[in-house]
TIRO-2110 file (N, C-alpha, C; in Angstrom, 1 decimal):
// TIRO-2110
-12.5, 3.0, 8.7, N, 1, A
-12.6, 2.2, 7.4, CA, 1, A
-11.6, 1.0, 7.5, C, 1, A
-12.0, -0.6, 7.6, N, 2, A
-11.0, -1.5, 7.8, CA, 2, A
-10.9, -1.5, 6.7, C, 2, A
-10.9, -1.6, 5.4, N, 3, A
-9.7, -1.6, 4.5, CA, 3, A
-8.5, -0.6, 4.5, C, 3, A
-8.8, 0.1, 4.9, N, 4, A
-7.4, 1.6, 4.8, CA, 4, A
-6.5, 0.9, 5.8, C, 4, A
-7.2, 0.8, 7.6, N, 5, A
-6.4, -0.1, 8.6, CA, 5, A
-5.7, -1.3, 8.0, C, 5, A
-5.9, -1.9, 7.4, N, 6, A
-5.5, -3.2, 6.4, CA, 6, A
-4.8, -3.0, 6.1, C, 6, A
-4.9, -2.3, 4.8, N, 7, A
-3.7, -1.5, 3.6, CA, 7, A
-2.4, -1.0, 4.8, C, 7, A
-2.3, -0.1, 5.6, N, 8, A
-1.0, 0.4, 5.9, CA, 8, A
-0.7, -0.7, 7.0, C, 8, A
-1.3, -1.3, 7.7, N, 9, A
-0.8, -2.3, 8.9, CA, 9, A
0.1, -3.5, 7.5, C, 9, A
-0.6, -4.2, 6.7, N, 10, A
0.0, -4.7, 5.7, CA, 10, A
1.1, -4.1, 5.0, C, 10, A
1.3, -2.8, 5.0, N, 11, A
2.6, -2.3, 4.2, CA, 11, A
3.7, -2.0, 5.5, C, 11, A
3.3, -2.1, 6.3, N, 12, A
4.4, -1.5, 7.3, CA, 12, A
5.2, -3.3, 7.7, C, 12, A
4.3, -4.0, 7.6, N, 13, A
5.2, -5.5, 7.6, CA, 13, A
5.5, -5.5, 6.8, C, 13, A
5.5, -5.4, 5.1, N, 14, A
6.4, -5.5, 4.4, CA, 14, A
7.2, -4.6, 4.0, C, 14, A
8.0, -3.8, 5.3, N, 15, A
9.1, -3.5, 5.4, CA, 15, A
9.9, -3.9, 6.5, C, 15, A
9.0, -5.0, 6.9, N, 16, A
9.6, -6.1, 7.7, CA, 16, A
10.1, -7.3, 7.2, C, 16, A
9.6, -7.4, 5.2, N, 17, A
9.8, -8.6, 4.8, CA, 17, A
8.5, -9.4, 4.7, C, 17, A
7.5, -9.1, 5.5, N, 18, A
6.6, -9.9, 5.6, CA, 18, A
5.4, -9.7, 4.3, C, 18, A
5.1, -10.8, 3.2, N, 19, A
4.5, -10.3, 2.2, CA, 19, A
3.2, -10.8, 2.6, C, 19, A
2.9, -11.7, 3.2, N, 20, A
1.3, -12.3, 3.6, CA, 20, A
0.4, -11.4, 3.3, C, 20, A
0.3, -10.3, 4.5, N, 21, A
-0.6, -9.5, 4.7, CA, 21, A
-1.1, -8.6, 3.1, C, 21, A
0.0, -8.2, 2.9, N, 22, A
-0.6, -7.4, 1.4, CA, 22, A
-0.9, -8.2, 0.2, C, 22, A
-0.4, -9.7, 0.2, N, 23, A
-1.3, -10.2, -0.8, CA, 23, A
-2.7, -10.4, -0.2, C, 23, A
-3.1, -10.5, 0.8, N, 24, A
-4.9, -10.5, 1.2, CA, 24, A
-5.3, -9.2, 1.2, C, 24, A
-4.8, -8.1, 1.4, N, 25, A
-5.4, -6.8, 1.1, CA, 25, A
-5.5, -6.3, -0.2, C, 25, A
-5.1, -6.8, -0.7, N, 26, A
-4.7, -6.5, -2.7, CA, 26, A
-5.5, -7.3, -3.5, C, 26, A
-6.8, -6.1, -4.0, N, 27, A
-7.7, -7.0, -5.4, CA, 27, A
-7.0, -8.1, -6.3, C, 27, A
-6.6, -9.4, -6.4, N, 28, A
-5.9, -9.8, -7.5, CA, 28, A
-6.8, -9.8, -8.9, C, 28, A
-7.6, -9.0, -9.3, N, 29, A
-7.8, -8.8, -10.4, CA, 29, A
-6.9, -8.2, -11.6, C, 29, A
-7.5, -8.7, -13.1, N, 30, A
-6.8, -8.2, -14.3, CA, 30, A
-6.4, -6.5, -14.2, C, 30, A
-7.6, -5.7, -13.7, N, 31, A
-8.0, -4.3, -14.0, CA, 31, A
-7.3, -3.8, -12.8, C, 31, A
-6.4, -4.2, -11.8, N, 32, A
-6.3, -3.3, -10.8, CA, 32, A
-4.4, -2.5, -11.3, C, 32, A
-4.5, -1.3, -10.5, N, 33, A
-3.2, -0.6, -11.0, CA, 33, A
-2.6, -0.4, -9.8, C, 33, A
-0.9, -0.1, -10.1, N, 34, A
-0.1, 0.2, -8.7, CA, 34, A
1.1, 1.3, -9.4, C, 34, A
0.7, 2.5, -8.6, N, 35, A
1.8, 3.4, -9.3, CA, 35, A
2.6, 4.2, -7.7, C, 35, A
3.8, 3.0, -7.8, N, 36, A
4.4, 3.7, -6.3, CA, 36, A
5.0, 4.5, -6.2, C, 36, A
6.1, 4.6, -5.4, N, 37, A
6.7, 5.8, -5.3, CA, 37, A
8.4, 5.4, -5.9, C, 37, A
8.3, 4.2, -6.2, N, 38, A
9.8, 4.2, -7.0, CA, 38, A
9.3, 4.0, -8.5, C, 38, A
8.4, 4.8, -9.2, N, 39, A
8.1, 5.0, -10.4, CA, 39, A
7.4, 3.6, -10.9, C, 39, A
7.2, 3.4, -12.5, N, 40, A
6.3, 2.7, -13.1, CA, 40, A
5.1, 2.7, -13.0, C, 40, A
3.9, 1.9, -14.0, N, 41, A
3.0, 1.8, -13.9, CA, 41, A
2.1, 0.1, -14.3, C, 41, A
1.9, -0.3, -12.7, N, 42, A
2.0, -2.1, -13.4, CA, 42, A
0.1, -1.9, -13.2, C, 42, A
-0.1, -2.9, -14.1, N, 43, A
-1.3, -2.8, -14.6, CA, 43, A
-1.9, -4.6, -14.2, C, 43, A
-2.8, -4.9, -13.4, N, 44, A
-2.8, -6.3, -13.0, CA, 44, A
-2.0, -7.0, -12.0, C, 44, A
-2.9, -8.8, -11.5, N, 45, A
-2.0, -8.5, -10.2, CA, 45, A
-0.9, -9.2, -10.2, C, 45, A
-1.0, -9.4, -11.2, N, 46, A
0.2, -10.5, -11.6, CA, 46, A
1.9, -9.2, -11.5, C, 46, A
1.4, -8.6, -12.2, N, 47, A
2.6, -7.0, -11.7, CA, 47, A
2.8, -6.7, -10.8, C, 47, A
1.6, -6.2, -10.6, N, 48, A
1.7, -5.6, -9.0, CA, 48, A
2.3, -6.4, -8.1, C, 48, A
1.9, -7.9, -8.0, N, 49, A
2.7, -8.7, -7.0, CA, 49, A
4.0, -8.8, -7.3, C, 49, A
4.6, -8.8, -8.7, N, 50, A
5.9, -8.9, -8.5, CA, 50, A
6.8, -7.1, -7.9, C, 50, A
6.0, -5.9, -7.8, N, 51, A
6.8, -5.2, -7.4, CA, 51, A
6.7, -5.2, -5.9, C, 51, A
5.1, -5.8, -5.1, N, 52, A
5.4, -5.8, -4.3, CA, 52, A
6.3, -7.3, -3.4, C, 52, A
6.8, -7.2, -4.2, N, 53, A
7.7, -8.8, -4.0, CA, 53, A
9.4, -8.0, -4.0, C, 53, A
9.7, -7.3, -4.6, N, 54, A
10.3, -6.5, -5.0, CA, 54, A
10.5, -5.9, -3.4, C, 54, A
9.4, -4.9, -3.2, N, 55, A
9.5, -3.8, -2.1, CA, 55, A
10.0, -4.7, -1.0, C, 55, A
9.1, -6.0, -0.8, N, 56, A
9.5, -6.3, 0.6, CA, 56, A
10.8, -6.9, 0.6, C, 56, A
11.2, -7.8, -0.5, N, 57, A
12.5, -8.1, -0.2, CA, 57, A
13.9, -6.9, 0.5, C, 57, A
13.6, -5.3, 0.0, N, 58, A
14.6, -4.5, 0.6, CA, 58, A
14.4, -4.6, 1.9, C, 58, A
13.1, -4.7, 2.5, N, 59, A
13.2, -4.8, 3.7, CA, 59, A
13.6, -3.3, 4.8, C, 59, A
12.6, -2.5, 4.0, N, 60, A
13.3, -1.4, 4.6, CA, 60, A
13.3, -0.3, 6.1, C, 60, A
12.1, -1.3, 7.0, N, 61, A
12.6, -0.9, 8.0, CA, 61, A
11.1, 0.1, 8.3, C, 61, A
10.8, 1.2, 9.6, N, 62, A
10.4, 2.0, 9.9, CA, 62, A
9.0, 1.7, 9.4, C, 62, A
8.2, 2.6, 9.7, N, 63, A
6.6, 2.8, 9.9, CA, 63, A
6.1, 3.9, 9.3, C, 63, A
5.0, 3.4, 8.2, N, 64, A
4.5, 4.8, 7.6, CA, 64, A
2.6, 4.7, 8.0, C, 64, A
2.8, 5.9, 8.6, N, 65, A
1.2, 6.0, 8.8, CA, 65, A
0.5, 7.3, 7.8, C, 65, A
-1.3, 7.0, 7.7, N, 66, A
-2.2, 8.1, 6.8, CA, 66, A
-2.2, 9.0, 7.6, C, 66, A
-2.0, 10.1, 7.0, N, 67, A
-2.8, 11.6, 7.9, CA, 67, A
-3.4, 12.3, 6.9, C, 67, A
-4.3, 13.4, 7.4, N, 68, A
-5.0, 14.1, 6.9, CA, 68, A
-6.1, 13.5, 5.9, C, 68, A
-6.6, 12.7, 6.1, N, 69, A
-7.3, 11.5, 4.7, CA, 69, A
-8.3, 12.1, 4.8, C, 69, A
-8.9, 12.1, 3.3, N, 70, A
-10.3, 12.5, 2.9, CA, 70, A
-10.7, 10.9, 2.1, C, 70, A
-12.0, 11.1, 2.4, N, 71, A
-12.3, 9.7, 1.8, CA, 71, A
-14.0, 10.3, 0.9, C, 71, A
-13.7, 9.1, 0.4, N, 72, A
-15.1, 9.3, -0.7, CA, 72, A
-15.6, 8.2, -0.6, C, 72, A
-17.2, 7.8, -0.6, N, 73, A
-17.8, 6.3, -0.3, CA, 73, A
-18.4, 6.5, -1.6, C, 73, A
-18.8, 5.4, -2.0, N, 74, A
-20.2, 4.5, -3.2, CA, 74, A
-20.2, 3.7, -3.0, C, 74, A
-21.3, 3.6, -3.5, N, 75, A
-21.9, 2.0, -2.9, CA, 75, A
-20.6, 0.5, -2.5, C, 75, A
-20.1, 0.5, -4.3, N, 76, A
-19.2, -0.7, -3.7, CA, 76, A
-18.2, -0.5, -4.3, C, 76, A
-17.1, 1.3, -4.1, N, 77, A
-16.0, 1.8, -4.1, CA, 77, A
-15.9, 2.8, -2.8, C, 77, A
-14.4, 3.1, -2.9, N, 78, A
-14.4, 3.7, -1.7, CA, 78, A
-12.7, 4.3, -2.4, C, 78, A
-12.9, 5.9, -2.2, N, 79, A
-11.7, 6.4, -2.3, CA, 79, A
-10.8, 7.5, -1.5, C, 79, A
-9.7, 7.1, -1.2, N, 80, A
-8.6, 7.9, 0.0, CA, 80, A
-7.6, 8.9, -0.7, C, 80, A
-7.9, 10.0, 0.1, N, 81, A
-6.7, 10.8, -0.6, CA, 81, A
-5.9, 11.4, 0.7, C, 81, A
-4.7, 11.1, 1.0, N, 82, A
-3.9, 11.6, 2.3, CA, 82, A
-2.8, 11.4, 2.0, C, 82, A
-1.8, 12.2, 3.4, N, 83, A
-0.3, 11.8, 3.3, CA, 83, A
-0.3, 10.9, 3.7, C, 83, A
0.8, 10.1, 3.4, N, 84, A
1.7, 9.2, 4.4, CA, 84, A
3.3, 9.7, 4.8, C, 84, A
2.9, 9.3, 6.2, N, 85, A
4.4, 9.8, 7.0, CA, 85, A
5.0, 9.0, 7.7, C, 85, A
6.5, 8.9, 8.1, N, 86, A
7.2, 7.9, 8.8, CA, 86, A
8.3, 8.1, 8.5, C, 86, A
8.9, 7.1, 8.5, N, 87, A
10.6, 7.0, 8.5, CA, 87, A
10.6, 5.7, 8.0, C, 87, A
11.7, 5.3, 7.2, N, 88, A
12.3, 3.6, 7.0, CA, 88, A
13.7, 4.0, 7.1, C, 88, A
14.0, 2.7, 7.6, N, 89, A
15.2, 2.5, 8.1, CA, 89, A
15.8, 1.5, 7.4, C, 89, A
16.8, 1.8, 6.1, N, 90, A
17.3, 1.0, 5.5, CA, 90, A
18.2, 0.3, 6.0, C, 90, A
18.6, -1.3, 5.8, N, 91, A
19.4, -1.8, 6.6, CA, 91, A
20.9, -1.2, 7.1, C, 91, A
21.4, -0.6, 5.4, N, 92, A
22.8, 0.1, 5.5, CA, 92, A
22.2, 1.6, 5.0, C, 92, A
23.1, 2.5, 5.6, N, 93, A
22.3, 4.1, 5.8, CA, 93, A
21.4, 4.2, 6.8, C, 93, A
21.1, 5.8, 6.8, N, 94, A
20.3, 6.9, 8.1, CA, 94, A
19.0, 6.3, 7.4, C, 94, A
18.5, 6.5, 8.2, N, 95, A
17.0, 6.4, 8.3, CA, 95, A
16.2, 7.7, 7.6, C, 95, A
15.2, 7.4, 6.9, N, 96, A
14.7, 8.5, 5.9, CA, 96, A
13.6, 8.6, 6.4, C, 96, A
13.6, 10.0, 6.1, N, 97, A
11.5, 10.5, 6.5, CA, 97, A
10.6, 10.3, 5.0, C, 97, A
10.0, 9.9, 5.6, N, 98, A
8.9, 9.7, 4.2, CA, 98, A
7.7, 10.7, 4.5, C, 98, A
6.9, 11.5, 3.6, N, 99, A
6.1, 12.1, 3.6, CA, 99, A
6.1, 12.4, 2.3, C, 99, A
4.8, 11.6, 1.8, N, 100, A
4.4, 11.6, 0.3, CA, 100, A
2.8, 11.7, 0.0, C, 100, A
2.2, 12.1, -0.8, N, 101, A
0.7, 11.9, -1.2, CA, 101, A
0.5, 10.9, -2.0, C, 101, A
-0.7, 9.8, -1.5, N, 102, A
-1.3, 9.2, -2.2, CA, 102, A
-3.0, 9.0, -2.1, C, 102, A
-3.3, 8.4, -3.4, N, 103, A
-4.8, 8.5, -3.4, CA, 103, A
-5.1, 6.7, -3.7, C, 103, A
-5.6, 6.0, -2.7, N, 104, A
-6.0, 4.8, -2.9, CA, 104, A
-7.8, 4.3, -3.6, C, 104, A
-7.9, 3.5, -4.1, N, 105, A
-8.9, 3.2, -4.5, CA, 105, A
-9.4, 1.8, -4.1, C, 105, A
-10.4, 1.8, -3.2, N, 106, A
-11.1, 0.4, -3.0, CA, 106, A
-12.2, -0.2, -3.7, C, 106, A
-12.2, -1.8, -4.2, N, 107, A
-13.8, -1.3, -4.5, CA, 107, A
-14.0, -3.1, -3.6, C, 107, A
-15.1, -3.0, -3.3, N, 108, A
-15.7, -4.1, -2.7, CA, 108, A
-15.7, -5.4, -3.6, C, 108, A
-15.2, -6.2, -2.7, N, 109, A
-14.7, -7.9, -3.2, CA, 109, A
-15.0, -8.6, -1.9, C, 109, A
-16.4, -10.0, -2.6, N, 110, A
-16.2, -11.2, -1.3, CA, 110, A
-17.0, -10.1, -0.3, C, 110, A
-17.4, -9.0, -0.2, N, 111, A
-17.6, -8.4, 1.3, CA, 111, A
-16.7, -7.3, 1.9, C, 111, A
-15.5, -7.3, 1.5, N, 112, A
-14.6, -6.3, 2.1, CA, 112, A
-14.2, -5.4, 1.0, C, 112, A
-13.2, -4.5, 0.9, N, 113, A
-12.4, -3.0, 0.7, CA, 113, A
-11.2, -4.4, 0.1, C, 113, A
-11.3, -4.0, -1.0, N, 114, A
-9.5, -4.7, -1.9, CA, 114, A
-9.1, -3.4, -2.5, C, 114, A
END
């Protein structure tokens, strides 16, 4: 599924700082939601971009990949439920393991997975 490839190749550079990538993988519609893993609930993309503006500025280093994913298709949604695992490596401090559950939601835009 290239949107899922998208989604995490896109988040793992912005923990390089690089925000390009995830503003092209990211629906910018009114209706889309982002509930990460440092809490809140932004509602649109006007939010969402500013937390992911937020994330990449820490710049935090390391690689998170999907495992175990289950996916769900419809016609023009598409839904992921898996871990993500890795490490980030904060610039000051040890390097953290990340292993968290999330469930993403796609729905088809233009032709592709946002």
């Amino acid at each position: 599924m290239s949107a899922v490839e998208g989604f995490y190749s896109a988040l793992n550079l912005t923990f390089e700082g690089d925000m390009e990538p995830m503003k092209a993988v990211w629906s910018h519609a009114d209706d889309i939601t982002y509930m990460g893993p440092y809490g809140g609930f932004q509602v649109g993309w006007k939010q969402v971009l500013e937390v992911w503006e937020e994330h990449t500025a820490m710049k935090i280093g390391g690689k998170v990949e999907h495992a175990d994913m289950r996916v769900t298709l419809g016609e023009d949604i598409a839904l992921t439920q898996n871990y993500e695992i890795g490490e980030n490596n904060p610039v000051e401090g040890e390097p953290e393991k990340v292993s968290i559950r999330a469930t993403n939601v796609f729905r088809k835009e233009e032709g592709s997975g946002k």
